[in-house]
C-alpha positions, 0 to 999 in steps of 0.5 A: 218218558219211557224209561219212567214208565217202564220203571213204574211198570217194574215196580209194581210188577205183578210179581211182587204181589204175593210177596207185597200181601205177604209183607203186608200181612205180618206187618199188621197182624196184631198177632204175635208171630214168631220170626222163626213162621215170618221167615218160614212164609216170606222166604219160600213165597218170595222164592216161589213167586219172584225167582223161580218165574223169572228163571222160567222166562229166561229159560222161555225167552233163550228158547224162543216161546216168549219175545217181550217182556212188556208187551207179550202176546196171548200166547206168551200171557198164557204160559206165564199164568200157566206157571204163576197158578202153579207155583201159587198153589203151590204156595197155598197148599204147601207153604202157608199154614192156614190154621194160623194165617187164615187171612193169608190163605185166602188172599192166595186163593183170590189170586189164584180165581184171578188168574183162573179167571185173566186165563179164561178170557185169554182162551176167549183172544181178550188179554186183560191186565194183569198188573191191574189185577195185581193192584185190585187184588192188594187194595181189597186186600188192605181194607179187609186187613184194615176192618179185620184187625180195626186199624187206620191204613188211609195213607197206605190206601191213598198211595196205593190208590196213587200207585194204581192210577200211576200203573195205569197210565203207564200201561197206556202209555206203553202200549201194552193195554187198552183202558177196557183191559184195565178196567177188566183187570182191576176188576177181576183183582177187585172181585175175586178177593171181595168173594174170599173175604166172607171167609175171613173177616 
């Protein structure tokens, strides 16, 4: 039952967030977009905020700064929000064109107040959850696509919907959060991107 759980928990890694809005930008953007500004997006973000974190935890675990990849500590929690706010700046103000994928741009600005904000409450020894920010994050998401664009996603909100509760439980099931954790996580995924949609939808 483990090994079950530590899949979900891979699967929807908050990692694979940006990459995950991403997809699902440009695959309901009714605008026409050459493959040429696709690729030019999904390319480095998914380098920025998959590859280039996961080299960095190997190099933090082979030096010993970082112990467990499921359950790390708030200092541990620290370092990666440290490196994911960076590269998701980095993201924001050197990848995407905002004058074009506006939608896009400010779906990143969320992530970035939600990573601000889980930091924040680290400094005060509460460690939130950040898959369940991730997931809030993407469920805000989607419905702003959905309105903005005017089209019908009630199975991909219903899974998703799915996918969260399943993350949750294997979070609790893990040991790596409490329910007020994730609670506060989902939260904080929820609100920050329901602040940027008044810039965009």
């Amino acid at each position: 039952m483990k090994i079950f759980h530590r899949s979900i928990s891979f699967l929807f890694h908050p990692l694979l967030v940006p990459i995950t809005g991403t997809a699902i930008y440009f695959l309901l953007t009714p605008k026409y977009t050459p493959i040429e500004t696709i690729l030019g997006n999904i390319l480095p973000i998914f380098i920025l905020t998959v590859v280039i974190p996961i080299i960095f935890y190997l190099i933090l675990r082979n030096l010993g700064i970082v112990s467990s990849f499921f359950s790390p500590t708030l200092k541990e929690h620290k370092y990666t929000l440290y490196i994911i706010i960076s590269l998701l700046l980095m993201v924001n103000y050197k990848v995407i064109p905002q004058y074009y994928t506006n939608e896009l741009f400010h779906f990143f600005l969320g992530l970035i107040a939600a990573c601000c904000t889980c930091l924040f409450l680290l400094f005060l020894k509460f460690k939130t959850s950040i898959h369940l920010m991730g997931m809030g994050s993407l469920l805000v998401f989607l419905v702003g696509i959905s309105i903005h664009f005017e089209m019908n996603v009630i199975l991909a909100l219903s899974a998703l919907t799915f996918a969260t509760g399943l993350l949750a439980s294997s979070r609790l099931y893990l040991g790596s959060h409490n329910r007020g954790e994730l609670l506060v996580g989902l939260l904080i995924g929820l609100m920050s991107q329901l602040m940027t949609l008044r810039f965009w939808l």
